[in-house]
Structures are given as structure tokens and as C-alpha cells.
N, C-alpha and C positions, 0 to 999 in steps of 0.2 A: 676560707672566706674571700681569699682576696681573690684567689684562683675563679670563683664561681665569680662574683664581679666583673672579675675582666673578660670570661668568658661570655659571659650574658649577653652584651651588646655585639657580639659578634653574630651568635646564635640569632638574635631577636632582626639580624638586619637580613640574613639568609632563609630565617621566615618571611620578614616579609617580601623582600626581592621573589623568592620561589613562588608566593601567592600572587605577587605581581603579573609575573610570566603566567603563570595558569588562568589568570581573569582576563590577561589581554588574549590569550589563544583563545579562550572560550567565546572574547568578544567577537575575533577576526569568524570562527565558528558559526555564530547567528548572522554576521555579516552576508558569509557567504553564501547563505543558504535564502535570502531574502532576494537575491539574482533573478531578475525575470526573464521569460523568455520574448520575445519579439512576436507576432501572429504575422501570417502571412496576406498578401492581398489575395482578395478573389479574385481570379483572372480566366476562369474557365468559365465559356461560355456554351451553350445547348440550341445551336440552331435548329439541330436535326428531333429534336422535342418541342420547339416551339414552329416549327412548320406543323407536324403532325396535332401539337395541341389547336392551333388555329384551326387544320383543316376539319379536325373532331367537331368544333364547336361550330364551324361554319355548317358543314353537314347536317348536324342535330336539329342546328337550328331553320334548317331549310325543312328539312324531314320529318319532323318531330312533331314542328307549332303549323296552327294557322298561316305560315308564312308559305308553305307549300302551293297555297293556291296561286302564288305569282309565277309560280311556272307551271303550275298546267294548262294555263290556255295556250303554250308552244308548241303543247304536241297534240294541240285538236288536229290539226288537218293530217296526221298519221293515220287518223283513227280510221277513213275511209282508203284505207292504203292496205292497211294489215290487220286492223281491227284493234280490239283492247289492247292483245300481246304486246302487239309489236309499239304501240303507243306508252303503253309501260315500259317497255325499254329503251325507250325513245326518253319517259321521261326522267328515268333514274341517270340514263345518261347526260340529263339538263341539270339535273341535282348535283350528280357530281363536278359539272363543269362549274357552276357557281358556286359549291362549296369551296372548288379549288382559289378561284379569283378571289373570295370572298376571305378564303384562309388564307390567301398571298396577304392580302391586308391588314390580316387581324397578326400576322406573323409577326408584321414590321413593329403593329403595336406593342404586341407581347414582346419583341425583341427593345425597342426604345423603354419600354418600363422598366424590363428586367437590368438595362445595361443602368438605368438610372438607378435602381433601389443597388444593383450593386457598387456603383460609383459611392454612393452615400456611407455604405458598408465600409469601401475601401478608405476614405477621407476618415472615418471615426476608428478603423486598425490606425490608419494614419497620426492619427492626436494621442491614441493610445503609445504607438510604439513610440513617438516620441515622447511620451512620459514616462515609458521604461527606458528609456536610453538615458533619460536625466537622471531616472536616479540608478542606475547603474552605475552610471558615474559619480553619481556620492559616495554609493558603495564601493565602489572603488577608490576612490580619496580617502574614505575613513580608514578602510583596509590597507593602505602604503601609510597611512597616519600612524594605524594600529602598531605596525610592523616596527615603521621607525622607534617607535616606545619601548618595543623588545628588546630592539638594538640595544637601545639607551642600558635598560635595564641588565642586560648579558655583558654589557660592558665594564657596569659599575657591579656585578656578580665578579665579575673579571679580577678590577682591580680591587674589593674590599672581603671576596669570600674565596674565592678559587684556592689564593695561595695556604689556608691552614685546616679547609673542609674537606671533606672524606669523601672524596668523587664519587665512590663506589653506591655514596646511599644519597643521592639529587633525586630524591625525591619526596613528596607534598606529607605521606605515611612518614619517613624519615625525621626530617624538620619537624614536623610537629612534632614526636618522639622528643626529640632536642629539646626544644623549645620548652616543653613542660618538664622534662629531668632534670634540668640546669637551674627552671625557676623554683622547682620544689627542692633541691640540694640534695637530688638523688645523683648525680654527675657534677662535677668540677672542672674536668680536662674531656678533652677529645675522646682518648681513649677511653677513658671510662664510660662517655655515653653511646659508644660505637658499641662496647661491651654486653652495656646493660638495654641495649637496642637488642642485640641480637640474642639475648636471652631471654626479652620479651619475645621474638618473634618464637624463638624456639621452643617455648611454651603454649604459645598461640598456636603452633604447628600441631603440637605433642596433643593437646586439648583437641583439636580440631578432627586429629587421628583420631582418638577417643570415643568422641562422640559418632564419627562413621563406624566404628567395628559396634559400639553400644545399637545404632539404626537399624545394621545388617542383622545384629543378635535378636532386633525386633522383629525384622521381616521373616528372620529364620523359624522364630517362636510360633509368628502368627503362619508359617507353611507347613509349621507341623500341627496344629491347634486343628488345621483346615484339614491336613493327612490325617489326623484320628478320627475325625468328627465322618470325615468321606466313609472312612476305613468301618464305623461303626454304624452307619446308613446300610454298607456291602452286607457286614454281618446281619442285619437285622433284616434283611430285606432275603438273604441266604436261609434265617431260622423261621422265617416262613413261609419262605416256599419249602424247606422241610417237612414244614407242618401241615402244609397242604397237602402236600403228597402223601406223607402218613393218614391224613382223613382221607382222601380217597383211596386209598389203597385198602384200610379198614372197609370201607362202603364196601368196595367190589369183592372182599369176602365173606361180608353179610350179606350180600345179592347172591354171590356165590354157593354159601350154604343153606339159603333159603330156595334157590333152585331145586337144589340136591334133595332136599326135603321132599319135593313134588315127586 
């Protein structure tokens, strides 16, 4: 009685310190995993799309709408020069000269919006990545917080459990083991609950074997269950085409004999 008494509070503080240590790892765990990543600015810019979008739109819109009539009066005095042809290409190449001027300016616009809605872009990465960078850095405080508490805790493992605990079983399985043989006065001393640990476990084991060879005797069962049942589809499938052949064979010598007749 006295044995389990003094034991107890040893046990009960190496449960708890060990659970200690596994809720702060688990905590340092979530910690880490909540790390954001930074986004990047937008810094790439598309002249060579925004010249061509411009000059599309200037084009269409020259070619397209009613706007075409302000350059056809340029190539009336072609027309007695070369006739329609040549005043048609006279004006496609008016079209295109004014789409070009017209798409130099629509460029600059498309370029001045584009650099603004990205600016706007990059200032809101901007407020963002600084809000992951703050809490980064919580998370990172909490985490050297976390840490220092392990310390604390491996140290006073150190000084009030290390020197009479049984290295070999530091772990969460183990202790608890402990911790409930000692309360229940299945264990006394060290060694007795190291004892009756490991013949828990090797029962656990023994069981555990068991039940695999029981699984495999099942799979075995149900492979042979499937090999009869195949094996008696072969037969039955054999005894009539047997049977077939026998009737036909019967036919062709009563067609045979009734030939013979004639």
C-alpha cells in the first residue's frame, strides 16, 4: 500500500508533463501550418497588346460604323485618276493610316488605365502582405513562446521524472498504461508495471496476430467458395454442350436413316 502511494504521484506527474509536451507540439503544429504566403506585385506590363488592342478598335471603328464616311471624301479626286480601284486603295490605305494615329491614342489610354487598375491591385497585395507579415510574426512569437514551455517542461521531466522512469517506454501509450495500473493496484513498483505493460502489449500483439490469420482464413474461404461455384458453372456449361452434341448427332442419324429409306 505504501509502495503504490509513493509511486502514484510520480506516475501521475509524468502523465501529466508527457501530455503536456504532446499538446504544446501539437499546438507549435497548428501554429505552423497557419504561415501565409506573401503575393506578389503585378509588374508586367503588355504594350505590345495594348498597341494592337487599340489599333483593332480604331480600325473597326473607322471600317465598321458610319464613321467611314469621314474619310471617303479624301479619295474622291483618285477616282478620275484610276477609277474605283485604285480609289479603294487609296482609301483602305486612309483607313489604315487613321486607325494607326487613332490606335497611338487609344494605346496611351489603354496603357494609363491598365497601369492604374494595376497600381490599385498592387497597393491592396500591398495592405494584404502586410497583414500577413503581422501575423506571421505572432505566429512566430507564439511558436518561440510555445517552445520556451517545452523547455520549461523537459527540464522539470529532467529533474522530477528522468532519474527513476524507464526511458525505454516515454511514451503517451506507455504512461497512460502506468498511470491506470498503479491507480487500479495492478502495479506497485516500476518493475512490475514495465512487466505488466509488456504483457499487455504482447497479448495485444498475440490478438492482433490472430485476428490476421482468422481474415486471411476468411479470404481463403471466400477464394474457394468463388473456385467451386466457377468450377461448377465449367461443369454445367460442359454437360450441355454434351447434350447438344448428343441431340445433334441423334438428328443427323435420323436424317441419315430416313435418307437411306428413299
Amino acid at each position: 500500500m505504501e509502495e503504490q502511494a509513493s509511486l502514484l504521484p510520480g506516475v501521475a506527474t509524468a502523465h501529466d508533463l508527457m501530455h503536456r509536451v504532446v499538446d504544446l507540439q501539437e499546438r507549435i503544429n497548428q501554429l505552423t501550418i497557419q504561415f501565409a504566403a506573401k503575393k506578389e506585385k503585378k509588374t508586367k506590363r503588355h504594350p505590345v497588346l495594348y498597341a494592337i488592342g487599340g489599333f483593332l478598335i480604331a480600325f473597326t471603328l473607322i471600317t465598321s460604323t458610319p464613321l467611314r464616311v469621314l474619310t471617303f471624301p479624301v479619295t474622291m479626286p483618285f477616282f478620275p485618276i484610276g477609277g474605283m480601284e485604285l480609289q479603294t486603295t487609296v482609301w483602305n490605305v486612309v483607313n489604315l493610316v487613321v486607325s494607326a494615329i487613332i490606335g497611338a491614342i487609344l494605346y496611351r489610354v489603354i496603357s494609363r488605365a491598365a497601369d492604374s487598375n494595376r497600381a490599385q491591385k498592387n497597393a491592396a497585395i500591398d495592405q494584404g502582405n502586410q497583414q500577413v507579415e503581422a501575423n506571421n510574426q505572432a505566429l512566430a512569437q507564439s511558436i518561440e513562446q510555445t517552445k520556451q514551455e517545452i523547455f520549461a517542461v523537459q527540464q522539470q521531466w529532467a529533474s522530477q521524472v528522468a532519474p527513476w522512469y524507464p526511458m525505454d517506454y516515454d511514451s503517451i501509450e506507455a504512461v497512460d498504461f502506468f498511470l491506470a495500473a498503479v491507480r487500479n493496484h495492478r502495479a506497485t513498483t516500476v518493475q512490475e508495471m514495465v512487466n505488466l505493460y509488456e504483457t499487455e502489449m504482447h497479448q495485444r500483439r498475440m490478438e492482433a496476430g490472430q485476428q490476421q490469420i482468422l481474415n486471411q482464413q476468411r479470404i481463403g474461404n471466400m477464394l474457394q467458395i468463388g473456385n467451386l461455384f466457377m468450377q461448377g458453372q465449367i461443369l454445367n456449361q460442359a454437360q450441355q454442350i454434351n447434350a447438344n452434341t448428343a441431340s445433334a448427332s441423334g438428328n443427323l442419324d435420323w436424317m441419315a436413316r430416313a435418307m437411306g429409306k428413299r
